[in-house]
N, CA, C and O atoms as CSV, one atom per row, in Angstrom:
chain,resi,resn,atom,element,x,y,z
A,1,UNK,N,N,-35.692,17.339,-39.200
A,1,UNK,CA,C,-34.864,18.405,-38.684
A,1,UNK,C,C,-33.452,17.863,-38.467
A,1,UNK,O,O,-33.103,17.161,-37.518
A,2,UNK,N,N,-32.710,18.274,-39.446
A,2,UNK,CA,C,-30.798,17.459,-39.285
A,2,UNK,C,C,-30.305,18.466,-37.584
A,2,UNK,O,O,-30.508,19.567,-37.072
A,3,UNK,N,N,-29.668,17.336,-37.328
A,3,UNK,CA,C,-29.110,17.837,-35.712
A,3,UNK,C,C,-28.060,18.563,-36.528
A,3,UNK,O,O,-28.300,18.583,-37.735
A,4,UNK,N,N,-26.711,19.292,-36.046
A,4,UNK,CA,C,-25.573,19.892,-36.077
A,4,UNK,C,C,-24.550,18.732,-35.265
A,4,UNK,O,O,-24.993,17.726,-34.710
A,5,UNK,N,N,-23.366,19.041,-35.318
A,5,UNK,CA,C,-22.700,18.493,-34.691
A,5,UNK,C,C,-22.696,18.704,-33.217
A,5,UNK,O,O,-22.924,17.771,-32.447
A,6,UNK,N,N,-22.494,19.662,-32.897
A,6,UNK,CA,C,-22.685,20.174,-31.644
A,6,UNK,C,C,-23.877,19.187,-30.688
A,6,UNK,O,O,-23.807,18.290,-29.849
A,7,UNK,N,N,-24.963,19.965,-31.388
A,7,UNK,CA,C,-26.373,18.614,-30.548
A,7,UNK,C,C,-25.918,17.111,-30.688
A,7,UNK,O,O,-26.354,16.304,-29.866
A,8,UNK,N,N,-25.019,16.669,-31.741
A,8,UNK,CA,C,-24.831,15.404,-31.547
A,8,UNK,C,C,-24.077,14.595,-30.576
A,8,UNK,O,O,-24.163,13.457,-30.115
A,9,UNK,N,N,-22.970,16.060,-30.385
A,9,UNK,CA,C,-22.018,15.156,-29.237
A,9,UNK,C,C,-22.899,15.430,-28.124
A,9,UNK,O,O,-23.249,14.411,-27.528
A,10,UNK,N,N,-23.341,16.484,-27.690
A,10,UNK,CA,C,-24.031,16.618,-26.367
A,10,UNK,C,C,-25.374,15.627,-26.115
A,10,UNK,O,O,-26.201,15.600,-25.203
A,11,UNK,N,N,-25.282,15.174,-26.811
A,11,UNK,CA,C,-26.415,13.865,-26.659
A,11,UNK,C,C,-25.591,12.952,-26.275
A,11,UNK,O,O,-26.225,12.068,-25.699
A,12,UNK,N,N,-24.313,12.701,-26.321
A,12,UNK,CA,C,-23.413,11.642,-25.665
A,12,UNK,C,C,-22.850,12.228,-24.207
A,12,UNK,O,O,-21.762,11.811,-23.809
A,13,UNK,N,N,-23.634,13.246,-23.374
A,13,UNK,CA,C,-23.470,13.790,-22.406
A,13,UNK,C,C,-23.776,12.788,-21.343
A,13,UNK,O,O,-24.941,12.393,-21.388
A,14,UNK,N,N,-22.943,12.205,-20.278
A,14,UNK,CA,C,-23.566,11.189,-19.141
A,14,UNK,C,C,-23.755,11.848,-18.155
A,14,UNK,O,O,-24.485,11.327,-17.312
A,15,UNK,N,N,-23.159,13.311,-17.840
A,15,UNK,CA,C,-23.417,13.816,-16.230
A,15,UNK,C,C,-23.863,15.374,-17.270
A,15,UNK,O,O,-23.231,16.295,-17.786
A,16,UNK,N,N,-25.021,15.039,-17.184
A,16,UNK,CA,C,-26.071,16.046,-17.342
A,16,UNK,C,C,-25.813,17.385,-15.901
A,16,UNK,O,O,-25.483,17.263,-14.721
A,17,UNK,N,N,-26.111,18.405,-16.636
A,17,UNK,CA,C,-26.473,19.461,-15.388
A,17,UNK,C,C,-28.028,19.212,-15.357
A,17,UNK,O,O,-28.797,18.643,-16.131
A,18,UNK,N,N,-28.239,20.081,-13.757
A,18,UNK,CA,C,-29.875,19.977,-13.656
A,18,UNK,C,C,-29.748,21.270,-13.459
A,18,UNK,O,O,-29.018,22.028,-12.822
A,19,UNK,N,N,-30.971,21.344,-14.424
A,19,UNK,CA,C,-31.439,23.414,-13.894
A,19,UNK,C,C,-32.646,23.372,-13.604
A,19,UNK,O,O,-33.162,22.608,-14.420
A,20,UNK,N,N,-33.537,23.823,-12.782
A,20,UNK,CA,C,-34.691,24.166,-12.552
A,20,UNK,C,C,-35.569,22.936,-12.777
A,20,UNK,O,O,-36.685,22.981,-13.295
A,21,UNK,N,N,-34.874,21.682,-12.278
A,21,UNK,CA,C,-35.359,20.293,-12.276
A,21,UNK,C,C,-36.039,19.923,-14.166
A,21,UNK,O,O,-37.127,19.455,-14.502
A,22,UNK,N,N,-34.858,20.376,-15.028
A,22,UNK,CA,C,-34.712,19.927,-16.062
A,22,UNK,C,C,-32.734,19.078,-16.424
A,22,UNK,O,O,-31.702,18.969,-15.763
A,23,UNK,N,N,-33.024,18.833,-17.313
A,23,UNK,CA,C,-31.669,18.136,-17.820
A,23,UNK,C,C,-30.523,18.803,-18.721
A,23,UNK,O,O,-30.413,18.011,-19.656
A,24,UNK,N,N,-29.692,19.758,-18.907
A,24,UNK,CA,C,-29.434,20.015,-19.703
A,24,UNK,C,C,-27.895,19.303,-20.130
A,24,UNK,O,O,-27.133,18.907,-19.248
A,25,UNK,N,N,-27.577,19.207,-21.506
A,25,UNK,CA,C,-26.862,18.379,-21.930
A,25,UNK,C,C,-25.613,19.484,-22.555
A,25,UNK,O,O,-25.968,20.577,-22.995
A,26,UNK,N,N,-24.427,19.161,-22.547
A,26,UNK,CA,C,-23.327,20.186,-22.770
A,26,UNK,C,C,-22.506,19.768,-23.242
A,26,UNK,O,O,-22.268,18.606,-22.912
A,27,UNK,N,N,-21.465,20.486,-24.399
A,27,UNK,CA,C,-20.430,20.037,-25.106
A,27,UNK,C,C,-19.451,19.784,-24.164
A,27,UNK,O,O,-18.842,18.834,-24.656
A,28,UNK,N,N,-19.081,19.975,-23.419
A,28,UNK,CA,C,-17.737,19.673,-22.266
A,28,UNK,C,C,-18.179,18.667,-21.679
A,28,UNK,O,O,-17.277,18.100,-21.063
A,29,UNK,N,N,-19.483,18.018,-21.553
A,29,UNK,CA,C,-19.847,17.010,-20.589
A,29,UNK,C,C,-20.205,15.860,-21.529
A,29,UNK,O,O,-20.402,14.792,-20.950
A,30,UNK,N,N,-20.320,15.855,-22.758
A,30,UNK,CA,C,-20.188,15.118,-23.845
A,30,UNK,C,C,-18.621,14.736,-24.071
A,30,UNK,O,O,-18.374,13.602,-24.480
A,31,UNK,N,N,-17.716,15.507,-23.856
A,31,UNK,CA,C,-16.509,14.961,-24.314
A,31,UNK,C,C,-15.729,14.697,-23.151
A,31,UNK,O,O,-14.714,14.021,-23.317
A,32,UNK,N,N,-16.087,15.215,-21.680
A,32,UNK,CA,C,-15.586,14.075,-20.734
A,32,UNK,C,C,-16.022,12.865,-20.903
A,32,UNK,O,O,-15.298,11.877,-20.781
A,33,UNK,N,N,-17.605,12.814,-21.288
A,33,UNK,CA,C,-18.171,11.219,-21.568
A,33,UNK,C,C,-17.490,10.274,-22.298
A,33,UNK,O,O,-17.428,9.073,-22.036
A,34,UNK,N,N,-16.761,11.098,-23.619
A,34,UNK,CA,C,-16.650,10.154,-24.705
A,34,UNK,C,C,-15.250,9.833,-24.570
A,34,UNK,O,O,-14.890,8.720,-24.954
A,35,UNK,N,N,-14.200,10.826,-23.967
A,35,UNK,CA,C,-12.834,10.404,-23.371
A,35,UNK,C,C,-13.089,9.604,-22.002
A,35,UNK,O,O,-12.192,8.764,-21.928
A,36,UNK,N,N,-13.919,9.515,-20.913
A,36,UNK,CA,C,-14.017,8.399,-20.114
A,36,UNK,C,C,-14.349,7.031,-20.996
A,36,UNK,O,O,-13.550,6.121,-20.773
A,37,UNK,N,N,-15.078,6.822,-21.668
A,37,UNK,CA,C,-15.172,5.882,-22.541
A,37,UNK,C,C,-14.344,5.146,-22.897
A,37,UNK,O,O,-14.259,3.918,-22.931
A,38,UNK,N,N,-13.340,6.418,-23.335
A,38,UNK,CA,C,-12.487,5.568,-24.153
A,38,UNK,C,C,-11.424,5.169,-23.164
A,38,UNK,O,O,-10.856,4.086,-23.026
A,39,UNK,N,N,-11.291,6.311,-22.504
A,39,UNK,CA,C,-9.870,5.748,-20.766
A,39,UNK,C,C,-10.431,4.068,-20.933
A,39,UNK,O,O,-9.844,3.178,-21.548
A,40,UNK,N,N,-11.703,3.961,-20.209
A,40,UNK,CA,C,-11.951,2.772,-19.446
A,40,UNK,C,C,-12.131,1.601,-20.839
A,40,UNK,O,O,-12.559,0.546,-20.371
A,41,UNK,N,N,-12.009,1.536,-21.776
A,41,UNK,CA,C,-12.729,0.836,-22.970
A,41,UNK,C,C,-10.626,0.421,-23.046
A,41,UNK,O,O,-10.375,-0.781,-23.138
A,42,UNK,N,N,-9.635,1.194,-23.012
A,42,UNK,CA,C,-8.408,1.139,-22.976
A,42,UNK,C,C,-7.729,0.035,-21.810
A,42,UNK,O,O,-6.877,-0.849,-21.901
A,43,UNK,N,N,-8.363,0.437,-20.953
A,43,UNK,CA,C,-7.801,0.078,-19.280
A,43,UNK,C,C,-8.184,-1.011,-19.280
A,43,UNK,O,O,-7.549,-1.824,-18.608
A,44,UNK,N,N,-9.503,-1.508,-20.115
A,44,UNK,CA,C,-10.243,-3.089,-19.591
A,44,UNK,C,C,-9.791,-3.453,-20.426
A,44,UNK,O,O,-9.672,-4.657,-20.202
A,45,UNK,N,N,-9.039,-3.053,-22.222
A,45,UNK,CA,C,-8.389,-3.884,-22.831
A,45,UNK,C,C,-7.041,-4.713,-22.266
A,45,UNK,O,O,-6.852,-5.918,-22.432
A,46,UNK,N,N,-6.393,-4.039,-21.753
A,46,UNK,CA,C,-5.074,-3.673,-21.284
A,46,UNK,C,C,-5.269,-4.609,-20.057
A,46,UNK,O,O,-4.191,-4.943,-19.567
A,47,UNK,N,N,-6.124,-5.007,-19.571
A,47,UNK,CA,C,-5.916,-5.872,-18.241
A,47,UNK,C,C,-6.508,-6.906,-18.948
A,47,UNK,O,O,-5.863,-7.953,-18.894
A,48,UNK,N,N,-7.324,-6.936,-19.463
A,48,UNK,CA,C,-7.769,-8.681,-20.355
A,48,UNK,C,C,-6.330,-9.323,-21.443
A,48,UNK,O,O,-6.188,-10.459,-21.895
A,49,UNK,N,N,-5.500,-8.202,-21.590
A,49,UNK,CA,C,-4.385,-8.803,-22.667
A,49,UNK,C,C,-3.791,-9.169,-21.440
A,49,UNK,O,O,-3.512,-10.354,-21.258
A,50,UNK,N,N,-3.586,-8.427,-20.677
A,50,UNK,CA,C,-2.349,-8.732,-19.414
A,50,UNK,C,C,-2.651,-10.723,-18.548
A,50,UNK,O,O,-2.004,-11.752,-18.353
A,51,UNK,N,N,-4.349,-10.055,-18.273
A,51,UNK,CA,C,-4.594,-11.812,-17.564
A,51,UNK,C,C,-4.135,-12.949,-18.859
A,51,UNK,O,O,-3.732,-14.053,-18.494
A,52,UNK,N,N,-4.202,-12.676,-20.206
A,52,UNK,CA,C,-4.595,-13.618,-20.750
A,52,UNK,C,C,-2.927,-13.838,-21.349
A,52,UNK,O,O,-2.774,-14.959,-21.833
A,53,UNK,N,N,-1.809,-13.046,-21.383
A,53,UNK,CA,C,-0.702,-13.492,-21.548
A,53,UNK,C,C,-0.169,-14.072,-20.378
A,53,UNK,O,O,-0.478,-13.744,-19.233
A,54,UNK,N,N,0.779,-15.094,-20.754
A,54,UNK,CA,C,1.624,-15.696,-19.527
A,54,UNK,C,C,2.960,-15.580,-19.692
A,54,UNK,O,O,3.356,-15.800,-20.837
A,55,UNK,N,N,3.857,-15.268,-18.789
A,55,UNK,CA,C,5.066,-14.747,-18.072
A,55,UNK,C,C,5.657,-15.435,-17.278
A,55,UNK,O,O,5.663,-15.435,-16.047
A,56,UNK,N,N,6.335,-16.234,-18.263
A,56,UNK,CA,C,7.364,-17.600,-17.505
A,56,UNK,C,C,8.635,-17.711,-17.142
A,56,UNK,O,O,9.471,-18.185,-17.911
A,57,UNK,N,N,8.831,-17.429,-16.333
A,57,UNK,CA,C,10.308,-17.318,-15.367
A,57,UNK,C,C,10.547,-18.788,-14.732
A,57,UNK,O,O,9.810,-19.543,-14.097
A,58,UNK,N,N,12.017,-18.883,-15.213
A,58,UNK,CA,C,12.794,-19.853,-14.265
A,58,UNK,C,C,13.646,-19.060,-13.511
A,58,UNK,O,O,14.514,-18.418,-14.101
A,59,UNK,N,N,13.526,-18.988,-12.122
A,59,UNK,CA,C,14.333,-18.728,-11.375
A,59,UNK,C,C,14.225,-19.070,-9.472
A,59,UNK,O,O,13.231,-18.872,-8.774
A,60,UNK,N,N,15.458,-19.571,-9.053
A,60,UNK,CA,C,15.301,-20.027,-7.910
A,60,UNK,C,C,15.979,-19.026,-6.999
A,60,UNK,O,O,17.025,-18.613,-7.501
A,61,UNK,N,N,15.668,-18.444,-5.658
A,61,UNK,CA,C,16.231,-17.373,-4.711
A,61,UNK,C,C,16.683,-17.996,-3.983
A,61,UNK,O,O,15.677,-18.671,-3.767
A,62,UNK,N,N,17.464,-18.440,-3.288
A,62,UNK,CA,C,17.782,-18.791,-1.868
A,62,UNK,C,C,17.790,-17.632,-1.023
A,62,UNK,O,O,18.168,-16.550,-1.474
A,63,UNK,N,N,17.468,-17.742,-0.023
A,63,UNK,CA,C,17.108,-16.892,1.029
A,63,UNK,C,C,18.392,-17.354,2.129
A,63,UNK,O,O,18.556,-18.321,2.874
A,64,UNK,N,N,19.291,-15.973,1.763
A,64,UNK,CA,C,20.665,-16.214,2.495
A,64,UNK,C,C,20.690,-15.180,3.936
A,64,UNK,O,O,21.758,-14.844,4.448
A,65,UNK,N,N,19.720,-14.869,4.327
A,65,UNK,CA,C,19.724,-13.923,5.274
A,65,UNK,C,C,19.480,-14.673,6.568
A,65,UNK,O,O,19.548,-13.939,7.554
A,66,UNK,N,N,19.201,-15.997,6.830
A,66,UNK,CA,C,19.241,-16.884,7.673
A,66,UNK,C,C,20.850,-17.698,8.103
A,66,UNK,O,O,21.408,-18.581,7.451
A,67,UNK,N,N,21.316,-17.069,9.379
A,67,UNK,CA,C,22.368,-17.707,9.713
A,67,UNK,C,C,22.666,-18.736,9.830
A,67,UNK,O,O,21.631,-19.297,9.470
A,68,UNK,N,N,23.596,-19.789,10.169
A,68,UNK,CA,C,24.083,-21.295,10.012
A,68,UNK,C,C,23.811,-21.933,8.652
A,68,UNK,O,O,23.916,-21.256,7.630
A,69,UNK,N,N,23.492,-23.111,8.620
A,69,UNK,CA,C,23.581,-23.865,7.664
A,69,UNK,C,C,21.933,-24.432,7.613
A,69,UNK,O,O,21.035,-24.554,8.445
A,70,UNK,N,N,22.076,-24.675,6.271
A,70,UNK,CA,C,20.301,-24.710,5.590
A,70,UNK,C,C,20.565,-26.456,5.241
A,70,UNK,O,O,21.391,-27.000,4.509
A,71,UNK,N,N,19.906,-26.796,5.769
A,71,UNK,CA,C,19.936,-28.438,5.248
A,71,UNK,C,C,19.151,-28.774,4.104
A,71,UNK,O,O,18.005,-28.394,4.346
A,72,UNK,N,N,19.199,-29.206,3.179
A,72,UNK,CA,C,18.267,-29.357,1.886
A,72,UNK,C,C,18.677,-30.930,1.227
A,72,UNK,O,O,19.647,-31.317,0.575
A,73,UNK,N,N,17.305,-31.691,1.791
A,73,UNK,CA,C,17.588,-33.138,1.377
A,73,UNK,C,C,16.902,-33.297,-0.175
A,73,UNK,O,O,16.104,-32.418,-0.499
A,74,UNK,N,N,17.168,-34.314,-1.073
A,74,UNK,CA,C,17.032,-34.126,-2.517
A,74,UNK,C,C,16.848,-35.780,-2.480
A,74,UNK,O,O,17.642,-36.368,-1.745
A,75,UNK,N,N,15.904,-36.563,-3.183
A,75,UNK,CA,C,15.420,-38.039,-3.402
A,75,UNK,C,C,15.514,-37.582,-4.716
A,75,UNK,O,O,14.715,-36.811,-5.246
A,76,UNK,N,N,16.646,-38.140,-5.307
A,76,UNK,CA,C,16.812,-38.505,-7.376
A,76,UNK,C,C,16.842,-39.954,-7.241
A,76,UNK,O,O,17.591,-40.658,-6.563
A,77,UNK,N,N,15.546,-40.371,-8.290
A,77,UNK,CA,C,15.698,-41.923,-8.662
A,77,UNK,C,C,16.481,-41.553,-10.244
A,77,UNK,O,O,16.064,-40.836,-11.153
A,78,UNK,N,N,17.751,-42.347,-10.140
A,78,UNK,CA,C,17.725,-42.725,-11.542
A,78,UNK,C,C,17.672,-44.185,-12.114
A,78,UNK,O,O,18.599,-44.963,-11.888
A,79,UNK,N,N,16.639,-44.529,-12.816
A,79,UNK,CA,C,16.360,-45.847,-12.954
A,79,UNK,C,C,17.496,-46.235,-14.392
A,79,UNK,O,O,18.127,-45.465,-15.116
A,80,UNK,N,N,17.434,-47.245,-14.391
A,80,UNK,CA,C,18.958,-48.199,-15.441
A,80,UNK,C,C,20.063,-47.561,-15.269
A,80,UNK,O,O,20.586,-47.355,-16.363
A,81,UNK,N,N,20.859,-47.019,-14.131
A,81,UNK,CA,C,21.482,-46.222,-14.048
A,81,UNK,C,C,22.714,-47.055,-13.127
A,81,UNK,O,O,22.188,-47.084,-12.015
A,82,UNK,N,N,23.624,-47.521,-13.035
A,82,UNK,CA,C,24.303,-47.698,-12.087
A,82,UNK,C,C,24.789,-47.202,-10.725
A,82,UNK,O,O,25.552,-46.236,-10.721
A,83,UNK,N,N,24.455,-47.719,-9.657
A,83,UNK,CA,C,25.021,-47.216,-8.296
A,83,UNK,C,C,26.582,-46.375,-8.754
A,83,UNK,O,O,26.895,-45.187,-8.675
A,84,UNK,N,N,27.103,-47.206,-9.093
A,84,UNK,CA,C,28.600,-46.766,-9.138
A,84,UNK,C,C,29.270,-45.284,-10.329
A,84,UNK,O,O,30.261,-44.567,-10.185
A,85,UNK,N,N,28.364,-45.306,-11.278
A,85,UNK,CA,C,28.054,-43.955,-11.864
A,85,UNK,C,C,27.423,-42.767,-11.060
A,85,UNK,O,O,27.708,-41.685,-11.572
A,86,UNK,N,N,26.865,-42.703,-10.260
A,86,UNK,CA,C,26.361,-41.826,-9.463
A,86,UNK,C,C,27.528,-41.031,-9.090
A,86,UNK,O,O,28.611,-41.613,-9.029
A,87,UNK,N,N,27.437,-39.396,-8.752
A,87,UNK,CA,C,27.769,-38.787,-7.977
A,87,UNK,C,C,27.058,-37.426,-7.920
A,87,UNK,O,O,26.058,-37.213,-8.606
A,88,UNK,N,N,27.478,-36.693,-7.260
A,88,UNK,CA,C,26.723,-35.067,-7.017
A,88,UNK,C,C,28.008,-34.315,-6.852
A,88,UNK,O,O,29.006,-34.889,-6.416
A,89,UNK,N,N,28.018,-33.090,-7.177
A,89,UNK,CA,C,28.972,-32.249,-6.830
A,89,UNK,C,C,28.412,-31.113,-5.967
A,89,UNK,O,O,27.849,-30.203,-6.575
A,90,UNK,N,N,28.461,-31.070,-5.126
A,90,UNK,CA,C,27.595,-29.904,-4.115
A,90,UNK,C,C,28.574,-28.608,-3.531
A,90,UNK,O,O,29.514,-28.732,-2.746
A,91,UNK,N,N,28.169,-27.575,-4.030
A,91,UNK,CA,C,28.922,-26.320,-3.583
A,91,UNK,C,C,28.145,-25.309,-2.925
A,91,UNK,O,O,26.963,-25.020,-3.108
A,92,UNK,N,N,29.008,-24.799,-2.107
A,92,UNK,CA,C,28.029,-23.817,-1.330
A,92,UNK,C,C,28.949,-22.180,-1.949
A,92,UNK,O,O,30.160,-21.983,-2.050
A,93,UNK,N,N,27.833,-21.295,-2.246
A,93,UNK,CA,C,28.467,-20.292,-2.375
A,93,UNK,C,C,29.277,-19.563,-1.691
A,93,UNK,O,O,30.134,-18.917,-2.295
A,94,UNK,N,N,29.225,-19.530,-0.885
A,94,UNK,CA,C,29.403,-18.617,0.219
A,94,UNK,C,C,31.175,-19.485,0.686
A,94,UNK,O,O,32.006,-18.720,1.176
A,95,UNK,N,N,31.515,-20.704,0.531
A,95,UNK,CA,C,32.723,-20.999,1.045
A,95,UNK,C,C,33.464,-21.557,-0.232
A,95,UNK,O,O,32.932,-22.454,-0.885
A,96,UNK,N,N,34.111,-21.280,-0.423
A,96,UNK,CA,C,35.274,-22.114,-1.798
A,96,UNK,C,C,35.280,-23.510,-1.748
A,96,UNK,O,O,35.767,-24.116,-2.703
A,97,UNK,N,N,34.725,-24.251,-0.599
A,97,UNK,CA,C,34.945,-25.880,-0.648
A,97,UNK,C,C,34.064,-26.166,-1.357
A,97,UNK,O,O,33.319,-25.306,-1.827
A,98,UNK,N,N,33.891,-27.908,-1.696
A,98,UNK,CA,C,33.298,-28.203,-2.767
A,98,UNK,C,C,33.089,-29.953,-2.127
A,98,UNK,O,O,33.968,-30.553,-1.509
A,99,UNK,N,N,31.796,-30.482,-2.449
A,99,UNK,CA,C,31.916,-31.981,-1.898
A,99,UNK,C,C,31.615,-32.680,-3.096
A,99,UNK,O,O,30.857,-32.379,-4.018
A,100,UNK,N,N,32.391,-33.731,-2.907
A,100,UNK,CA,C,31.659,-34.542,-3.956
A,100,UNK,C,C,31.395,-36.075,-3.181
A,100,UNK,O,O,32.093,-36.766,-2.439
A,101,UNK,N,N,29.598,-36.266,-3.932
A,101,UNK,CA,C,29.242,-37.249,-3.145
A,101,UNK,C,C,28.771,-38.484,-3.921
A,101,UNK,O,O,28.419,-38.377,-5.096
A,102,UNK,N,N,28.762,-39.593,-3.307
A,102,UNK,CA,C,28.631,-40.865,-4.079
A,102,UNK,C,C,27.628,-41.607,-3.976
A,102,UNK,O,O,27.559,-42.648,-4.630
């Protein structure tokens, strides 16, 4: 006995009606089934590409909303390097001066 189309999608029905403590299966409840399917078959692609790419940013914030002055100590080894080559140039945004250190 060939099904029709019709009986075929409603066999992909997941929220069955109940009538008279039977099951009945329906074209509208077949094609919420088969569009939830596909929503969630979309959504779990879409978060497995997302975990599995990586998103690499360089960037540093200073957090200027704290009044006075921020002390920030820095240990650079430079090895074969001469003492006397050394310097730093240190600027603070916020004032036009400028240090330079040795």
């Amino acid at each position: 006995m060939p099904f029709s189309l019709q009986e075929t999608l409603q066999s992909y029905d997941f929220f069955q009606k109940a009538v008279d403590h039977s099951r009945i299966k329906t074209l509208s409840g077949a094609a919420i089934s088969i569009l939830s399917a596909i929503f969630i078959a979309i959504l779990t692609l879409s978060e497995i590409a997302g975990y599995l790419s990586t998103d690499t940013r360089h960037e540093l914030v200073v957090d200027d909303t704290r009044g006075g002055i921020l002390r920030i100590n820095v240990n650079v080894t430079f090895h074969r390097l001469p003492c006397s080559s050394k310097c730093f140039l240190v600027t603070d945004s916020r004032s036009p001066t400028r240090s330079l250190l040795f």
